[in-house]
C-alpha positions in Angstrom: 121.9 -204.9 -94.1 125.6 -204.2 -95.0 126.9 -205.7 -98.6 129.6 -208.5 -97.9 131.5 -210.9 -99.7 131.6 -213.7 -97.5 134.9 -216.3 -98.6 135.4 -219.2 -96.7 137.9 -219.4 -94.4 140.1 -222.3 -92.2 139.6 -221.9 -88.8 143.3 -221.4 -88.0 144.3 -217.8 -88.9 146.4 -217.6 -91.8 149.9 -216.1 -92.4 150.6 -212.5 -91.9 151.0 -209.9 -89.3 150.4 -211.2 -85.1 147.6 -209.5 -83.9 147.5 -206.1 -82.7 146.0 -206.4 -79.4 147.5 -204.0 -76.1 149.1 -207.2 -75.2 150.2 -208.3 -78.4 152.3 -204.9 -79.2 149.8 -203.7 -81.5 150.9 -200.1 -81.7 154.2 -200.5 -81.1 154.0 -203.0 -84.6 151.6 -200.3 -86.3 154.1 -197.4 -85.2 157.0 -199.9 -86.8 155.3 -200.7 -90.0 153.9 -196.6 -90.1 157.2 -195.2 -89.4 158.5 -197.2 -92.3 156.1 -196.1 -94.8 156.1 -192.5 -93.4 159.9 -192.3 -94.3 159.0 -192.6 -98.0 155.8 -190.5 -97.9 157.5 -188.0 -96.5 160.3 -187.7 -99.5 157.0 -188.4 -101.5 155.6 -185.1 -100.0 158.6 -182.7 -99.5 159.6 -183.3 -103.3 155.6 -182.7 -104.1 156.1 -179.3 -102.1 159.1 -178.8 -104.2 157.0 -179.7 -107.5 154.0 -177.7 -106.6 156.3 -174.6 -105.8 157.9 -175.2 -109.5 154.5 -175.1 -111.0 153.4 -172.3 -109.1 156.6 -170.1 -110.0 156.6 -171.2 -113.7 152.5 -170.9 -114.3 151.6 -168.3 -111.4 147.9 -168.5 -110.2 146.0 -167.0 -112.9 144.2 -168.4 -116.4 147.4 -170.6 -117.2 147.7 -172.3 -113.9 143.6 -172.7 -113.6 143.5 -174.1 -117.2 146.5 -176.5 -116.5 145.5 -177.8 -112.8 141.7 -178.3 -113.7 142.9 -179.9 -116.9 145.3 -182.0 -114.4 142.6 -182.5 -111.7 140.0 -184.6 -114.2 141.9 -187.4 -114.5 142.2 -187.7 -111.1 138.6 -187.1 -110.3 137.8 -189.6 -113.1 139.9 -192.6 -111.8 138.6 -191.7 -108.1 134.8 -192.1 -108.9 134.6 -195.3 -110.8 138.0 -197.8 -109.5 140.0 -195.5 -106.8 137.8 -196.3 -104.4 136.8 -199.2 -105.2 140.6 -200.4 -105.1 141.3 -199.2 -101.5 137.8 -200.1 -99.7 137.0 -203.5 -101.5 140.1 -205.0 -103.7 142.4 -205.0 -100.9 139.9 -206.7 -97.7 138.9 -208.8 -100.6 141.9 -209.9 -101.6 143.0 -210.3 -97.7 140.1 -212.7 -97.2 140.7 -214.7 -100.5 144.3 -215.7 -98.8 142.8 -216.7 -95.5 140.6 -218.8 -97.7 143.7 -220.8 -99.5 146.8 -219.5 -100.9 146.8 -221.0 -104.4 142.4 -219.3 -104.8 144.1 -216.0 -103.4 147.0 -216.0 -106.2 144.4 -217.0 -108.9 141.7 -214.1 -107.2 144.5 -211.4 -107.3 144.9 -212.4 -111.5 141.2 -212.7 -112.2 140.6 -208.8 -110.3 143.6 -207.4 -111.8 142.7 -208.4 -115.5 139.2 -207.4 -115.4 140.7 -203.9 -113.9 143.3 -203.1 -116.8 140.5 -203.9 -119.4 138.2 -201.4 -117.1 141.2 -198.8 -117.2 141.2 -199.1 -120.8 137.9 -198.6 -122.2 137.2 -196.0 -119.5 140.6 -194.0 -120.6 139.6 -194.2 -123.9 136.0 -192.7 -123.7 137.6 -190.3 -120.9 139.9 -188.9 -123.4 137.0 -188.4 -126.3 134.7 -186.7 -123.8 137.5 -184.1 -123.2 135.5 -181.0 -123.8 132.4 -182.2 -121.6 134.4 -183.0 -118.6 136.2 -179.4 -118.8 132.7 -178.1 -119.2 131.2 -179.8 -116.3 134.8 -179.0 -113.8 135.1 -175.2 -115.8 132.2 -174.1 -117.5 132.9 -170.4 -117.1 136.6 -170.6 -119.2 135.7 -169.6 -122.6 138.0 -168.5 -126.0 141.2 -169.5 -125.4 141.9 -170.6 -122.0 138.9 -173.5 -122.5 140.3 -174.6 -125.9 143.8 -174.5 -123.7 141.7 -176.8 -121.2 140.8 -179.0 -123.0 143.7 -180.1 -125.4 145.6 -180.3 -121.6 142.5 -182.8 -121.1 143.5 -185.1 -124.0 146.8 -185.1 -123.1 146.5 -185.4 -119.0 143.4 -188.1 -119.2 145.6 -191.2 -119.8 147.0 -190.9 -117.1 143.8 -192.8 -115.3 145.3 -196.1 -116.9 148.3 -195.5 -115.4 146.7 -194.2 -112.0 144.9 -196.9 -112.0 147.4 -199.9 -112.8 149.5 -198.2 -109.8 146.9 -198.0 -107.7 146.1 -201.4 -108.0 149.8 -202.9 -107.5 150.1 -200.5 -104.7 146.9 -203.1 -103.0 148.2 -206.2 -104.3 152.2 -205.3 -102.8 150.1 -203.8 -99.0 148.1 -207.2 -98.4 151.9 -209.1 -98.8 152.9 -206.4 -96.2 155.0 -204.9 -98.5 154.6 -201.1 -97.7 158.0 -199.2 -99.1 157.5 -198.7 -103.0 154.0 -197.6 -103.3 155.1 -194.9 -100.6 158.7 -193.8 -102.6 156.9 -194.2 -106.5 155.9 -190.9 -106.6 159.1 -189.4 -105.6 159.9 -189.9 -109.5 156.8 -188.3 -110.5 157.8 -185.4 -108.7 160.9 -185.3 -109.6 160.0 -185.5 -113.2 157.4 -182.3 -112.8 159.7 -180.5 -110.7 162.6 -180.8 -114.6 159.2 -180.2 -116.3 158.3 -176.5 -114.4 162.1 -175.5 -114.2 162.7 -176.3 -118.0 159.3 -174.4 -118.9 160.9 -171.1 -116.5 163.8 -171.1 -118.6 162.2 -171.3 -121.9 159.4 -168.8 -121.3 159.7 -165.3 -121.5 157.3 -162.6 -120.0 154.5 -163.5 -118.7 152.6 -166.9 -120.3 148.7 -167.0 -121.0 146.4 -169.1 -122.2 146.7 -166.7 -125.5 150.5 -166.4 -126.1 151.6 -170.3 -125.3 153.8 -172.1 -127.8 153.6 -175.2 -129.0 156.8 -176.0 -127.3 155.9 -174.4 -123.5 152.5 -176.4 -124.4 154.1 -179.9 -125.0 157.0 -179.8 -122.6 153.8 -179.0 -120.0 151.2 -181.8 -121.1 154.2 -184.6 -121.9 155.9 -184.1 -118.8 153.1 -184.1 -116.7 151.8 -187.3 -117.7 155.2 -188.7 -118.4 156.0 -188.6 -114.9 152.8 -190.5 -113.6 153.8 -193.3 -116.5 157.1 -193.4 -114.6 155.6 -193.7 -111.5 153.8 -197.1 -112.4 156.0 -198.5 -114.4 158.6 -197.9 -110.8 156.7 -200.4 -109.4 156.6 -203.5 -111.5 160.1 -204.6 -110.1 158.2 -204.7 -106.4 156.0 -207.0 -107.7 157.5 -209.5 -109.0 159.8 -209.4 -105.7 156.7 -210.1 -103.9 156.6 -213.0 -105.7 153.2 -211.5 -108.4 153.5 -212.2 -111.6 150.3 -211.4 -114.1 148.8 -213.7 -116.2 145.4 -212.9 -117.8 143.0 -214.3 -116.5 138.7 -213.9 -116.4 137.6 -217.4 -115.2 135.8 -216.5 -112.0 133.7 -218.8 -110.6 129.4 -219.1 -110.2 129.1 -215.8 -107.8 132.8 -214.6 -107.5 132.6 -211.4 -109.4 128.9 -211.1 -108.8 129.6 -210.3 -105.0 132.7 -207.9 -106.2 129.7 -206.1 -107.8 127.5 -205.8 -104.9 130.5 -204.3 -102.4 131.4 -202.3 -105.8 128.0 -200.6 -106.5 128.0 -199.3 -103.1 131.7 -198.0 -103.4 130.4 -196.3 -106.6 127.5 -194.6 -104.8 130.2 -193.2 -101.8 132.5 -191.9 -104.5 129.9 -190.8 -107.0 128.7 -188.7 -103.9 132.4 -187.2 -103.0 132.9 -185.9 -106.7 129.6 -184.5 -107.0 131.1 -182.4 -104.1 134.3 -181.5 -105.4 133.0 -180.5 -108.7 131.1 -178.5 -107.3 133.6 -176.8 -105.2 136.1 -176.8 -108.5 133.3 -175.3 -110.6 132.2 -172.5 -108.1 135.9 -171.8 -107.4 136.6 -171.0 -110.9 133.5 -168.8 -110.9 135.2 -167.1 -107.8 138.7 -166.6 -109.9 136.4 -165.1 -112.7 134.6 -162.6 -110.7 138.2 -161.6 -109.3 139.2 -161.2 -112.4 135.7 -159.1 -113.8 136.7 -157.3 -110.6 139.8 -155.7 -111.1 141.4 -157.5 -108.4 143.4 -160.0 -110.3 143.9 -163.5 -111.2 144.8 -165.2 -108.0 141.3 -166.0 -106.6 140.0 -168.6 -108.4 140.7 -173.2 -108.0 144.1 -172.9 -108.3 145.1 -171.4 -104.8 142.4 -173.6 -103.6 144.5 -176.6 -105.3 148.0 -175.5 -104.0 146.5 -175.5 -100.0 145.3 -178.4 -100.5 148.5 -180.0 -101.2 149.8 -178.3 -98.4 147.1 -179.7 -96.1 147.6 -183.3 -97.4 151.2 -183.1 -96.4 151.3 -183.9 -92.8 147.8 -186.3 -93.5 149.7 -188.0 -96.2 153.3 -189.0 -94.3 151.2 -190.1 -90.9 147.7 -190.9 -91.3 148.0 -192.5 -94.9 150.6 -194.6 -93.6 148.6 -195.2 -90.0 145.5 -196.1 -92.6 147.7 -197.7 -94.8 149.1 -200.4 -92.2 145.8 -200.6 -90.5 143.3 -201.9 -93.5 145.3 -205.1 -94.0 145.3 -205.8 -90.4 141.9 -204.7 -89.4 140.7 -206.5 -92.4 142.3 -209.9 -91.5 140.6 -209.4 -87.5 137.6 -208.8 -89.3 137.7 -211.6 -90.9 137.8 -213.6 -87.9 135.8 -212.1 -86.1 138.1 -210.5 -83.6 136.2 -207.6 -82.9 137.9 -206.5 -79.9 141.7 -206.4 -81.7 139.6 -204.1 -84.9 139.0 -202.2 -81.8 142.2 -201.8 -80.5 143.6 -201.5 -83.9 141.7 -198.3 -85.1 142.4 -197.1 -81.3 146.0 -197.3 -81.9 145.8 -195.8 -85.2 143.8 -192.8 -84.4 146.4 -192.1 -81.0 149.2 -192.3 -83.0 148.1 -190.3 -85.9 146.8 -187.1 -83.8 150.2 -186.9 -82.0 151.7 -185.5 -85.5 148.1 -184.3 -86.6 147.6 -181.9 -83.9 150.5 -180.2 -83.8 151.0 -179.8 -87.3 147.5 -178.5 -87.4 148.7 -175.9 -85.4 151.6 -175.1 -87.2 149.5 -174.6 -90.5 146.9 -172.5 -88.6 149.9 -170.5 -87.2 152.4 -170.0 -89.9 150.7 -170.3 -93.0 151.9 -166.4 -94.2 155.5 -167.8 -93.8 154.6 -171.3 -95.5 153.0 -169.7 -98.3 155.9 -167.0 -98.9 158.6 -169.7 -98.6 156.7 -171.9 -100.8 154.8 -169.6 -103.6 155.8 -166.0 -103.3 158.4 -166.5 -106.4 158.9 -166.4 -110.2 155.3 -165.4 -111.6 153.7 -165.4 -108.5 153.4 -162.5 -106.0 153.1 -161.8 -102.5 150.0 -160.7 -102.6 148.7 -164.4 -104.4 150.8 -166.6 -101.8 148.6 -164.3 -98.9 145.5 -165.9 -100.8 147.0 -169.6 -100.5 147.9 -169.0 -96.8 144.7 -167.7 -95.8 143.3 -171.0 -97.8 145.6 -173.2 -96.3 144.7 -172.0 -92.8 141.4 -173.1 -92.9 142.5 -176.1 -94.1 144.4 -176.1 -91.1 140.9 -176.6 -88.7 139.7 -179.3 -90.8 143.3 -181.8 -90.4 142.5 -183.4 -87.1 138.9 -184.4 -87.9 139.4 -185.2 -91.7 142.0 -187.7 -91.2 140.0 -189.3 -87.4 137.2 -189.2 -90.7 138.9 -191.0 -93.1 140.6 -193.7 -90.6 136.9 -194.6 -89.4 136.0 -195.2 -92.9 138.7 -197.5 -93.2 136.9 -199.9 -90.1 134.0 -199.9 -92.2 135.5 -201.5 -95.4 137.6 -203.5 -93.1 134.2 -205.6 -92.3 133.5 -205.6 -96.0 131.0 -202.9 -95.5 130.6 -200.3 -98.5 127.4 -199.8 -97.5 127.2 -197.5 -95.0 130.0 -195.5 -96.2 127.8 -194.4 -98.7 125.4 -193.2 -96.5 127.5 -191.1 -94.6 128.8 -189.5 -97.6 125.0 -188.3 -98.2 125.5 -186.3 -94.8 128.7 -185.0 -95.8 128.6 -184.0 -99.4 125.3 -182.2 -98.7 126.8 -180.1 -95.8 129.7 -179.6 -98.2 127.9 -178.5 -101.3 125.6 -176.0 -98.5 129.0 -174.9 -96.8 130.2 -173.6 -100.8 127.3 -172.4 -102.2 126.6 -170.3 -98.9 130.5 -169.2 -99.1 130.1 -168.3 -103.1 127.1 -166.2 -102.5 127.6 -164.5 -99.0 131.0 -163.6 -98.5 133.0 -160.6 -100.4 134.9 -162.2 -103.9 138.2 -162.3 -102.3 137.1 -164.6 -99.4 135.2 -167.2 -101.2 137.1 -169.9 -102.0 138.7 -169.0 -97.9 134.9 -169.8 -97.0 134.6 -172.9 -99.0 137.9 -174.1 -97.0 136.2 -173.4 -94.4 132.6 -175.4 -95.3 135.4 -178.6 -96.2 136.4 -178.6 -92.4 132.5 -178.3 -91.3 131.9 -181.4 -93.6 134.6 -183.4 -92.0 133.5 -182.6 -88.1 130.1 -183.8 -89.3 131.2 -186.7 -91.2 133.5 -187.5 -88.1 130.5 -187.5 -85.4 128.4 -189.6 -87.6 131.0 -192.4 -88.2 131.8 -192.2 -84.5 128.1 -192.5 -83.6 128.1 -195.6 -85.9 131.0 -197.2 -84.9 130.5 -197.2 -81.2 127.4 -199.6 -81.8 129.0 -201.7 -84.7 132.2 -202.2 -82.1 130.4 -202.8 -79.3 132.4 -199.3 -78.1 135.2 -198.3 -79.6 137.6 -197.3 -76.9 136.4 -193.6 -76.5 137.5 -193.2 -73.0 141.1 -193.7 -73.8 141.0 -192.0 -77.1 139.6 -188.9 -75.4 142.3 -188.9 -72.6 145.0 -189.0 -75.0 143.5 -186.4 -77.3 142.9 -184.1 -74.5 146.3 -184.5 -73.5 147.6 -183.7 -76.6 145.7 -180.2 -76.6 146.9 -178.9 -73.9 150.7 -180.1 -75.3 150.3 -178.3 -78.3 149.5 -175.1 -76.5 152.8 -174.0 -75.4 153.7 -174.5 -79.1 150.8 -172.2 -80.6 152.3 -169.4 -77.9 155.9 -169.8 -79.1 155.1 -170.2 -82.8 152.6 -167.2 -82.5 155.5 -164.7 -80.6 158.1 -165.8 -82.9 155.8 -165.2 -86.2 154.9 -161.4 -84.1 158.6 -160.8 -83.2 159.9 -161.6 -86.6 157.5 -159.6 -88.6 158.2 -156.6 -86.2 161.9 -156.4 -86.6 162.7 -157.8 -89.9 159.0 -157.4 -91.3 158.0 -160.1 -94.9 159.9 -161.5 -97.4 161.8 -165.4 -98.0 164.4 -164.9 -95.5 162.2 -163.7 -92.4 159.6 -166.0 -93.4 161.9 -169.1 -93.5 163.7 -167.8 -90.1 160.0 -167.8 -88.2 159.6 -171.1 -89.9 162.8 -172.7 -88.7 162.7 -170.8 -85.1 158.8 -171.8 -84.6 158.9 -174.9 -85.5 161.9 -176.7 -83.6 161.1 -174.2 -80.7 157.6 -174.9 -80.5 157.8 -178.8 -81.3 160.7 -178.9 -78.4 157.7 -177.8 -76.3 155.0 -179.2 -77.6 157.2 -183.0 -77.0 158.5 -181.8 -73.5 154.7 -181.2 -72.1 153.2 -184.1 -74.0 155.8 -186.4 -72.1 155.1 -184.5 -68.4 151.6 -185.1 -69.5 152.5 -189.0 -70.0 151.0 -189.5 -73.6 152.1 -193.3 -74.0 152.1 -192.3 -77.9 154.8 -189.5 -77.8 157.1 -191.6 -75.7 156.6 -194.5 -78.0 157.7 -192.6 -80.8 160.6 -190.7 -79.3 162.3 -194.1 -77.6 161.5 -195.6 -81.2 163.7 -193.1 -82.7 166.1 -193.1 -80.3 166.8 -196.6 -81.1 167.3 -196.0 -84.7 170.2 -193.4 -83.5 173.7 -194.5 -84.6 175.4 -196.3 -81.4 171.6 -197.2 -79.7 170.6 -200.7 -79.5 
């Protein structure tokens, strides 16, 4: 049987968003409340590019940079396995159903969870930060001398940050259930913009060429404050939200006879998916590093190792992170409140909005990656103390990460139907499927393939891990859902693949023409950038609307409307 937390409800649906049936303008609502939200993640993103490429050019790809993002990486890790996901699959359906029950129980449930989750943050930051050189071990075991003692004093420094994460994360859930979607999604432009003074201040202060060895003191603080400064900013942005939203905290830990009990249950289950997903990525972060090492042993440099792996992955959570997150985002509060009563038909229709909508950007920006990524890469990475050579290493990376977009983010959104029902349960399970296939996919790419294409390989195994994790959930979901609208997701999808098409031909003959005649470099690989991508998304929209995908045209008559002089 699933885990739920069952909380009694009236039997007139409470206050919040209409449903989102076909007839009730469901995806015209979700495209509303998503194009909102993706406004924000995408000055969120394009400022993280901007930061990432900062960091990149100040630090390079070598020791340094490894040493700093694994360093940076724990914390997140940390916060992800024992309250991230816990916070976005339980706190906020739970939360959702606690209002349906009664408004005042709802206010009182949102102070109970959120005290018991700053004393969590605490204690867990605290022991975090003492088991420094442990956690660099497990994520790095191969740095030694220098570059591990470098490790892990950026560990002390970077691990509070989990408080902070998590304090965020939390009034990020508590603002979405009041449908109040804009500063959780513009927060983190301050962090970035903090990062982005933090790797420009440490190029102008640095001379030569920084290691792990010839750091100062000053390059070293400037680096760990800043880092950590800026995620302090980025909770402390959101307070002001809150208490527009009408939340204001008061400690609190009177729960009643079973209340946190049944927190626990969905909670444990939560802890067994996540538990499961880090097991994965420290492997990959681990076996990565070994990869950078043996590059290094070698003779072929520095730039093989976790960090490339960490810069493509930014890059690959771009276009996820400004549509799907935003799709997800709007979805769980609404599938969670048809859940709740039982509307199984509108969760339905909800998650086949939100999948339709999101593939209309995922696909072609998918193909984009899988097409361009040389150019992205130079634009993005080819400067300061990184070369060429290393951004070629990111791009081939980040093209792989290309092929897993479309079925990564269809993964994650099916997820989100799961915890919608209060169901942590199976979740879980799948995530036994997946890691395994993941931690096979690395291990096989680590020892099989020549040094320089290993971490390219374990890219790879991530987007075999999400096609299996995708047909599982899919398999599940059709019997939990009695269906689940496959027929009209397929049509749309297939019509989308043929639309993008015309785009991969003109993106691909303007990358070949361009390289030709005016060869590499920043200016040609910003031109085939520029030309590619408003040629080929011209395209890709004309054929996607002679094709009659609903979606597109949605989205283009929703824009037009927002056009100075339109209605």
């Amino acid at each position: 049987m699933q885990t739920r937390v069952d909380i009694p409800r009236p039997s007139a649906p409470g206050e919040g968003e209409s449903s989102g049936g076909e007839s009730g303008g469901g995806a015209s609502g979700l495209l509303r409340s998503g194009a909102m939200m993706a406004v924000g993640t995408l000055a969120s993103r394009v400022t993280g590019f901007l930061r990432t490429a900062v960091i990149v050019a100040a630090l390079g790809t070598g020791l340094l940079a490894n040493a700093y993002n694994t360093a940076n990486t724990v914390p997140n890790t940390i916060y992800d396995l024992l309250l991230g996901g816990i916070l976005t699959s339980v706190i906020v359906p739970l939360l959702v159903r606690a209002k349906e029950r009664d408004r005042t129980y709802g206010e009182q449930y949102e102070q109970r969870v959120f005290t018991i989750a700053v004393i969590f943050l605490a204690v867990l930051t605290v022991i975090a930060v003492l088991c420094a050189p442990l956690l660099i071990d497990v994520y790095a075991g191969s740095y030694t001398g220098d570059q591990r003692a470098l490790a892990i004093l950026f560990a002390q420094f970077f691990l509070p940050q989990i408080f902070f994460y998590g304090v965020g994360a939390f009034a990020g859930a508590i603002l979405n259930t009041r449908h109040s979607f804009a500063a959780p999604m513009w927060a983190p432009v301050l962090n970035n913009i903090v990062v982005i003074g933090v790797g420009g201040a440490f190029l102008m202060i640095s001379t030569g060429k920084v290691t792990p060895s010839n750091i100062t003191d000053t390059e070293f603080m400037l680096l760990a404050l800043g880092t950590t400064g800026g995620i302090i900013l980025q909770t402390v942005a959101l307070w002001p939200s809150l208490r527009k939203a009408g939340f204001r905290w008061r400690p609190r830990l009177d729960f009643p006879r079973g209340e946190l009990g049944g927190v626990g249950r969905m909670a444990a289950w939560t802890l067994v998916y996540v538990t499961a997903t880090q097991i994965g990525f420290a492997v990959v972060t681990a076996l990565s590093n070994r990869a950078g090492d043996k590059g290094v042993a070698e003779g072929l440099g520095e730039g093989y190792g976790f960090t490339p792996y960490f810069n493509s992955y930014q890059l690959f959570q771009l276009p996820y992170a400004i549509v799907a997150v935003s799709v997800i985002t709007a979805l769980l509060p609404r599938m969670s409140e048809h859940a709740a009563n039982g509307e199984t038909h509108l969760v339905r229709d909800d998650f086949s909005n939100g999948l339709r909508l999101s593939s209309v950007i995922m696909l072609p920006a998918a193909a984009l990656m899988l097409v361009l990524g040389p150019e992205i890469a130079t634009v993005l990475f080819a400067h300061g103390n990184t070369s060429q050579s290393d951004a070629m290493v990111i791009a081939h990376i980040m093209q792989m990460f290309a092929v897993a977009l479309v079925p990564f983010s269809i993964y994650q959104l099916m997820l989100r139907v799961f915890y919608a029902h209060s169901d942590t349960r199976t979740p879980a399970l799948v995530a036994m499927v997946t890691v395994t296939t993941n931690i096979i996919m690395a291990f096989a790419a680590y020892t099989l393939l020549d040094t320089k294409w290993i971490v390219v390989g374990i890219a790879g195994g991530f987007a075999v891990t999400n096609l299996v994790g995708s047909l599982v959930c899919w398999s599940l979901l059709r019997r939990k859902l009695g269906g689940i609208d496959g027929r009209r997701i397929s049509s749309t999808l297939l019509k989308l693949v043929v639309a993008i098409w015309p785009l991969i031909g003109f993106a691909y003959a303007t990358h070949a023409v361009i390289d030709a005649t005016l060869g590499t470099g920043m200016l040609p690989s910003l031109l085939s950038l520029i030309v590619a991508s408003v040629g080929g998304g011209a395209l890709y929209l004309l054929f996607a609307k002679l094709l009659r995908v609903g979606e597109v045209q949605s989205m283009l008559s929703m824009v037009s409307s927002r056009l100075p002089g339109r209605g």
